[in-house]
N, C-alpha and C positions, 0 to 999 in steps of 0.2 A: 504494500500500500504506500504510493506518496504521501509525505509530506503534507502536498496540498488536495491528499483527495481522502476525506473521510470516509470511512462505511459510513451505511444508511444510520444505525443506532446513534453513531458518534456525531455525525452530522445534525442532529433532530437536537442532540442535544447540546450541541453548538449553538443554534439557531437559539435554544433555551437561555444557555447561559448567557447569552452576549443580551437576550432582550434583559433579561436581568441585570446586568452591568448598568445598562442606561440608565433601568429606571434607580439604581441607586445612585449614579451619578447626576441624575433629574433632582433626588431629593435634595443634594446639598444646595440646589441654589445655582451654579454657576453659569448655569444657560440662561438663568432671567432677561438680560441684558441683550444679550444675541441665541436665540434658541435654533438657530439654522444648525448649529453645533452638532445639535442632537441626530442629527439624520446623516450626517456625517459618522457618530459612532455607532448607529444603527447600522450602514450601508458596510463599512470595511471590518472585518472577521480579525481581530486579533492573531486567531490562531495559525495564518496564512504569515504571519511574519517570527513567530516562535515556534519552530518545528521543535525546539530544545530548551530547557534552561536547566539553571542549579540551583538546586535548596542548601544552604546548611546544613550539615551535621557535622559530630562530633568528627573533628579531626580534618574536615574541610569541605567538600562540595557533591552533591550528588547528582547526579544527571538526569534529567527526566524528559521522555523521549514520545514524540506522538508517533512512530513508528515503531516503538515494542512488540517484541510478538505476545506479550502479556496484556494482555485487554483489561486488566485492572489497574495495571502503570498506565495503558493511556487514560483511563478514566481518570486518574488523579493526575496527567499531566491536563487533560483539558481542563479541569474543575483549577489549579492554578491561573492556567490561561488566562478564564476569566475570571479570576479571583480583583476587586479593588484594592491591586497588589503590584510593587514593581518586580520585576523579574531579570535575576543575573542570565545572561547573555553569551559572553565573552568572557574567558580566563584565559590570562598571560601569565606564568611561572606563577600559577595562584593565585595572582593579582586581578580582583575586577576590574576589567578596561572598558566595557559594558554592559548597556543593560535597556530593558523597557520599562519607561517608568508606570507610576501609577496612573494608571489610565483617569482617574479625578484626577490628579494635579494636571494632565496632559488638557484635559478639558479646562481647567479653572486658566491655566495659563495661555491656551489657546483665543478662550474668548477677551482676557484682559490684551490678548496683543492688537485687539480691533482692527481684526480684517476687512478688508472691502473689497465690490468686487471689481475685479482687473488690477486688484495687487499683484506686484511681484515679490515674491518671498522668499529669502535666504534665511534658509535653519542649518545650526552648526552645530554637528555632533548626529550625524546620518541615524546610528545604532542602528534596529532591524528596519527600519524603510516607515514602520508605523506611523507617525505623527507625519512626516511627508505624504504618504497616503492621507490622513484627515486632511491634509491641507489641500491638496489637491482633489479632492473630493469637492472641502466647500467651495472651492473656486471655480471645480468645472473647468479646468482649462490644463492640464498636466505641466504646460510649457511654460508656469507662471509661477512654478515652486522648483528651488534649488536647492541641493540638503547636501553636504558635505562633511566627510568625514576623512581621518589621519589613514588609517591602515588598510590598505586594499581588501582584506578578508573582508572585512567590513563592507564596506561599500558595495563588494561584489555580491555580499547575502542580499543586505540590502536591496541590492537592483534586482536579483530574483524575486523574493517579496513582493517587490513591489508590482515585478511582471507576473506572478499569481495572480495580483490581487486587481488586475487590469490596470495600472499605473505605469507610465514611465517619465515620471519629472529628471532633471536633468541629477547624476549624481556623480559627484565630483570626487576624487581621491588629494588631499591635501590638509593643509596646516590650516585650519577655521580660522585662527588670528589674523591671518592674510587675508578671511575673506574669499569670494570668488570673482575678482575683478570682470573677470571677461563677460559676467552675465550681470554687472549691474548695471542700471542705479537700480536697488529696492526701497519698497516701498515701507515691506516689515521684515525686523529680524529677531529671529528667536534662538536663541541657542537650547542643549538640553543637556549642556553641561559645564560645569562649576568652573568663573573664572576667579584670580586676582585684581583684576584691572578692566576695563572696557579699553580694548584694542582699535586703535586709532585709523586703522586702515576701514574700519566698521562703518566710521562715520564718513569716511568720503568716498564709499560705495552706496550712501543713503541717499535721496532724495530730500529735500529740507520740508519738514515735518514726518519726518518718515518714526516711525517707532520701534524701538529695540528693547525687547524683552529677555535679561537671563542672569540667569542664577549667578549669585555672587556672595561671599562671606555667608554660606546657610541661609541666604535668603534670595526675595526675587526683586533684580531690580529693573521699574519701568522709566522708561528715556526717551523723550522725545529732541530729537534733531532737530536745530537750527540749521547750519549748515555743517561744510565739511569739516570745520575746527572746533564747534561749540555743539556738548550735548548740555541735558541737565534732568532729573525725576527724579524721583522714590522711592523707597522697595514698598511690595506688597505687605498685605497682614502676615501672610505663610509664611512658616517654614521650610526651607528647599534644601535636599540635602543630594546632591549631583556625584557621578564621577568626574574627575579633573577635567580641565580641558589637556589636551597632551601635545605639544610640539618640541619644534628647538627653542632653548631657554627659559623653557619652565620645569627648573627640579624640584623633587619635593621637597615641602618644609618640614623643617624640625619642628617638634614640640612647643611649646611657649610655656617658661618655668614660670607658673603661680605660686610664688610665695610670697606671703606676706597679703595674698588676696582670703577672705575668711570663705571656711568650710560652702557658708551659705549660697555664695555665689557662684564656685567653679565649675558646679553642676548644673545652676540654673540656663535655661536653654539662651533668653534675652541678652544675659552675662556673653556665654561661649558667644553669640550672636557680634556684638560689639568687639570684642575681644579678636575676633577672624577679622571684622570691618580695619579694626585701629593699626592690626599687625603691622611692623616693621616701622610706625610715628608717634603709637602712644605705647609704654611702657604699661602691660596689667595693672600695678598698681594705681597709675594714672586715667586709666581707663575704670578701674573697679570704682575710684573718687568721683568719675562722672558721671557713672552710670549709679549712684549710689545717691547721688547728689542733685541728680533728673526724676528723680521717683520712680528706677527702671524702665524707660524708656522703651516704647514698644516699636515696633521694627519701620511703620509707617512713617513716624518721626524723623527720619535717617534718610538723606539723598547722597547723591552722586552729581558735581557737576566738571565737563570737561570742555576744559577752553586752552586751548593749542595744544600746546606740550605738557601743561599741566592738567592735573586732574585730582580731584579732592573729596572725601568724603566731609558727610556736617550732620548735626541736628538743628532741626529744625528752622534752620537759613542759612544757606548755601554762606553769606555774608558774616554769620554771624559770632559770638564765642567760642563758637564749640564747632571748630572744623580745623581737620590736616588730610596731611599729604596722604593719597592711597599706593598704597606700595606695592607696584606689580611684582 
């Protein structure tokens, strides 16, 4: 059996599980606003882009297969599938280098990047073709969404996915930080994976008011374009918690030693939150004074603004006390 060709039983209950997905992604609310969304997650089958993933267990990763010859693995790989759950993907020497996120946050972040139609749309961080698929779904037009990702494997699953799922937007192999010059200007850009900085080559692939949507310090931050030197916005309420972005010149970081920060805070999420924002301009202690000093500060509070070569985070005025340098 393919990959992409369920039996009759598995398929019914494909069809079961995904209406169920929706409507509990109906219930949080995030389609209020643009509900086109929904027909979108109705129309593309998850399970066409996860032929595989990995659970946890004791000692490391387990694989779970919709082509097992055990009909009870696939049952419990489907029932994953469409669980309101992200799902590892891709393992490098152990390491998660991918994934499909949680199909609500793919929705909650889809509809805040306020699409329209005859956008063009650059998303960075390809992973299995899914969210490329929504997007060219709502758009109706394949040739109007660009999704790029670092490592060939990728991309090349990717593009299958997405030719199961009757998709073929354009899918790029490359460094996301760079962008995909050749196919812009866009209109919106989403990434779906965790950077340091907003990458500058971003904004003069944009269109001026163009919107850029993506995860940053455990959170999501939204940015609207001026032009090609000046962005500026805010992050969302959520919590976003990404694999890196991965190119040349981005190693990983070291820990950041909390001492002298009290037990109370190094666990709290809003703390860790600030704490990844200030890395490498405020010292924990320094940061634990502000954020202790703000009444804990909740994530909306907190923008990003980029004008030429610099780039800065702040609370709550780009201008005002409380802003340094963001340290890519």
């Amino acid at each position: 059996m393919s990959a992409y060709a369920l039996d009759k039983d598995l398929a019914e209950a494909a069809r079961s599980a995904r209406a169920a997905l929706v409507r509990a992604i109906e219930a949080t609310g995030v389609w209020a606003g643009d509900p086109v969304w929904r027909a979108a997650f109705e129309a593309v089958p998850r399970h066409l882009f996860v032929p595989y993933y990995y659970v946890g267990v004791e000692g490391g990763y387990e694989r779970r297969w919709g082509e097992s010859p055990d009909p009870r693995t696939r049952e419990r790989w489907l029932r994953g599938v469409y669980a309101d759950a992200p799902l590892a993907t891709r393992l490098r020497d152990g390491e998660l280098v991918s994934s499909s996120s949680q199909p609500s946050l793919m929705a909650m972040m889809l509809a805040e990047l306020g699409v329209r139609d005859g956008d063009h749309v650059l998303e960075v961080g390809a992973g299995t073709g899914y969210n490329a698929a929504l997007l060219a779904h709502r758009l109706g037009d394949d040739d109007l969404v660009t999704t790029v990702d670092l490592y060939p494997d990728i991309t090349e699953a990717a593009r299958q996915h997405l030719a199961a799922a009757g998709h073929h937007p354009a899918v790029v192999t490359g460094d996301g930080a760079r962008g995909v010059p050749e196919r812009a200007p866009f209109d919106r850009i989403i990434a779906t994976c965790a950077l340091t900085s907003v990458p500058h080559a971003w904004l003069a692939q944009c269109r001026p008011g163009a919107r850029i949507l993506t995860p940053l310090a455990t959170g999501l931050l939204a940015l609207t374009v001026r032009d090609a030197g000046h962005a500026e916005g805010h992050f969302l309420h959520t919590p976003a918690y990404f694999v890196p972005l991965r190119g040349e010149g981005r190693p990983d970081r070291e820990p950041v030693p909390l001492g002298g920060v009290p037990s109370s805070a190094r666990d709290h999420e809003l703390f860790r939150f600030l704490l990844a924002l200030s890395r490498g301009s405020l010292d924990p202690q320094e940061a634990y004074a502000l954020w202790n000093r703000e009444g804990m500060p909740a994530r909306e509070r907190y923008g990003i603004t980029v004008s030429g070569e610099h780039e800065w985070a702040w609370l709550d005025d780009p201008e005002g006390p409380y802003a340094w340098p963001l340290a890519g």
